[in-house]
BAVONU-138330 format. One line per 10 residues: their letters; for each residue y, x, z of N, C-alpha, C. Coordinates in nm, 2 decimals. Layout:
A> Y X Z Y X Z Y X Z; ...
***
This chain:
XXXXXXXXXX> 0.53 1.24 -1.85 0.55 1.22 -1.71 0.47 1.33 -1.63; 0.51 1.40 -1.57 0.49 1.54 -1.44 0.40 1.47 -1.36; 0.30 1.56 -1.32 0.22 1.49 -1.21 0.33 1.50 -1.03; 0.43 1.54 -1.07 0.53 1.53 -0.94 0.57 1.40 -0.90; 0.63 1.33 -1.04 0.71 1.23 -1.05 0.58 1.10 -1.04; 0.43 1.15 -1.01 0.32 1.01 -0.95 0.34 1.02 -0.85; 0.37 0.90 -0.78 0.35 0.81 -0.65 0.18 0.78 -0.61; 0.19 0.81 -0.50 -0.01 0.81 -0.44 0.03 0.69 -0.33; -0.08 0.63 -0.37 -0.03 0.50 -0.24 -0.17 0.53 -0.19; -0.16 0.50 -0.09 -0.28 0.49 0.03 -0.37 0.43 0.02
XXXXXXXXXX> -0.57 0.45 0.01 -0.64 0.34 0.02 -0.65 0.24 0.08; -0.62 0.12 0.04 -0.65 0.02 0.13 -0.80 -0.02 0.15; -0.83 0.01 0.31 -0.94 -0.08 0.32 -0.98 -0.24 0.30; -1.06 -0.30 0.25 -1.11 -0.45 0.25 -1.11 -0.50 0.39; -1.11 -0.64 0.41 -1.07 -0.68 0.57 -1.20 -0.72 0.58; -1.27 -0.75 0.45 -1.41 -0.84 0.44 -1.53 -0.77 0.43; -1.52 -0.58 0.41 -1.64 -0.55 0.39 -1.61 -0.42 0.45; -1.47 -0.38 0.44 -1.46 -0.19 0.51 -1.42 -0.13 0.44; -1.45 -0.15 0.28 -1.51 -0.06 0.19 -1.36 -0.03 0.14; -1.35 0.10 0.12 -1.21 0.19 0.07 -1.17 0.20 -0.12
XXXXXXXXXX> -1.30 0.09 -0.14 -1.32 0.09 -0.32 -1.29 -0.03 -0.37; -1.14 -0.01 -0.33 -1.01 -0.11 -0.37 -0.90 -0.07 -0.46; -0.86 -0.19 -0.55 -0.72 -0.10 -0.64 -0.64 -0.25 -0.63; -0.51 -0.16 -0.65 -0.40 -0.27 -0.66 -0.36 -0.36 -0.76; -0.42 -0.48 -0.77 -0.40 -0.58 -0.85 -0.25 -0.63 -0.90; -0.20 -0.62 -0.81 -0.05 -0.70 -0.83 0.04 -0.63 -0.72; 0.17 -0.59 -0.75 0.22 -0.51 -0.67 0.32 -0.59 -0.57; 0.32 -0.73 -0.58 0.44 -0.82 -0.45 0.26 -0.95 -0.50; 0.25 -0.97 -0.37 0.15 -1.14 -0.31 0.25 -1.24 -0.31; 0.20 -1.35 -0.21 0.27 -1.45 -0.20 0.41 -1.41 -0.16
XXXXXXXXXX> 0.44 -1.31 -0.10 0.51 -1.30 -0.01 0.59 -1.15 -0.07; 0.72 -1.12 -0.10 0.78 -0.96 -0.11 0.69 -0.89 -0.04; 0.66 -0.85 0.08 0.60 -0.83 0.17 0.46 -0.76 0.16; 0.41 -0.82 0.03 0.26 -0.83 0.07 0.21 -0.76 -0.09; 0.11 -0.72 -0.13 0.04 -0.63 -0.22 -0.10 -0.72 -0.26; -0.19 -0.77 -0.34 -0.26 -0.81 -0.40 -0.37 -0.66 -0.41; -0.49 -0.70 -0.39 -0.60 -0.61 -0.39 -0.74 -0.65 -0.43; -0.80 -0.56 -0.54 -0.94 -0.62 -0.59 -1.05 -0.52 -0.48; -1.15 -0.57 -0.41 -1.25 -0.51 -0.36 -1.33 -0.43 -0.44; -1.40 -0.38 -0.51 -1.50 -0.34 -0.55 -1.63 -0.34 -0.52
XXXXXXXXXX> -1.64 -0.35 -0.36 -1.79 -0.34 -0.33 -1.80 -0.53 -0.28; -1.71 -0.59 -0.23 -1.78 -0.74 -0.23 -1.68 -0.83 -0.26; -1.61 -0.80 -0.41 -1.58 -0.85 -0.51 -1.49 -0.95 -0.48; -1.42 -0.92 -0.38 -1.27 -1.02 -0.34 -1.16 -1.00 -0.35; -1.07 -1.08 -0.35 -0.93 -1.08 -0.41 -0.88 -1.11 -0.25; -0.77 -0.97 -0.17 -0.71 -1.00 -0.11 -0.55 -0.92 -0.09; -0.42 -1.00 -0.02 -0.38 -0.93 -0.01 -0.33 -0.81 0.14; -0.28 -0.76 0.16 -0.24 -0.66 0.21 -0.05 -0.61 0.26; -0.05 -0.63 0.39 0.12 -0.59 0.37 0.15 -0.48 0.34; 0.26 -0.47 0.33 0.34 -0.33 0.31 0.41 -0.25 0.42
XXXXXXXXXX> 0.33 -0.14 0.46 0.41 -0.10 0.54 0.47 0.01 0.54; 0.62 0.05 0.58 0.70 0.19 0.64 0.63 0.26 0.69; 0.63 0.40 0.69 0.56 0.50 0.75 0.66 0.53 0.85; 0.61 0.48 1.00 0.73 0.53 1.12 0.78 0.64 1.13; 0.75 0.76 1.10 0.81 0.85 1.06 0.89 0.88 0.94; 0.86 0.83 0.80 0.98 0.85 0.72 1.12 0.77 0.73; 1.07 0.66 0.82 1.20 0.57 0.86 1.24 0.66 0.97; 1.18 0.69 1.08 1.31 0.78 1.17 1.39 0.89 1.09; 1.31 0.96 1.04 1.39 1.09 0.94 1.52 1.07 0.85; 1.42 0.91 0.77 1.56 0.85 0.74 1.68 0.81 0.81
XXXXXX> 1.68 0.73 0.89 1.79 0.70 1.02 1.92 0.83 1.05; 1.77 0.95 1.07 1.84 1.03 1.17 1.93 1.07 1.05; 1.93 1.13 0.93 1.97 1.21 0.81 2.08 1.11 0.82; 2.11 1.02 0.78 2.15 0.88 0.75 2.25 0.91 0.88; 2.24 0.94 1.01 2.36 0.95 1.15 2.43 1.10 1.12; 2.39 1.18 1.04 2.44 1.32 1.04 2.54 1.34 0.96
***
């Protein structure tokens, strides 16, 4: 596998401490929606939605009307 073909997902911060020293436990939560996450620095299990980057959805759209 090409280091091209890695996907980088964004750090999520913790809601409960700040701390950016989080990895993705589970990739769908309760919810499609939602992403599972382990803290690192105060050792909690939470999850996290998923969200569109408002700009790759307009770009998409617009390409998508042409």
């Amino acid at each position: 596998m090409s280091d091209e073909s890695v996907e980088v997902w964004e750090k999520v911060s913790c809601p409960f401490c700040n701390s950016t020293e989080t990895e993705m436990i589970a990739l769908f939560g309760q919810q499609m929606m939602t992403s599972q996450y382990y803290c690192h620095g105060c050792r909690s299990v939470f999850e996290a939605v998923k969200w569109e980057d408002p700009k790759s959805k307009a770009k998409s759209q617009k390409s998508k009307s042409e």
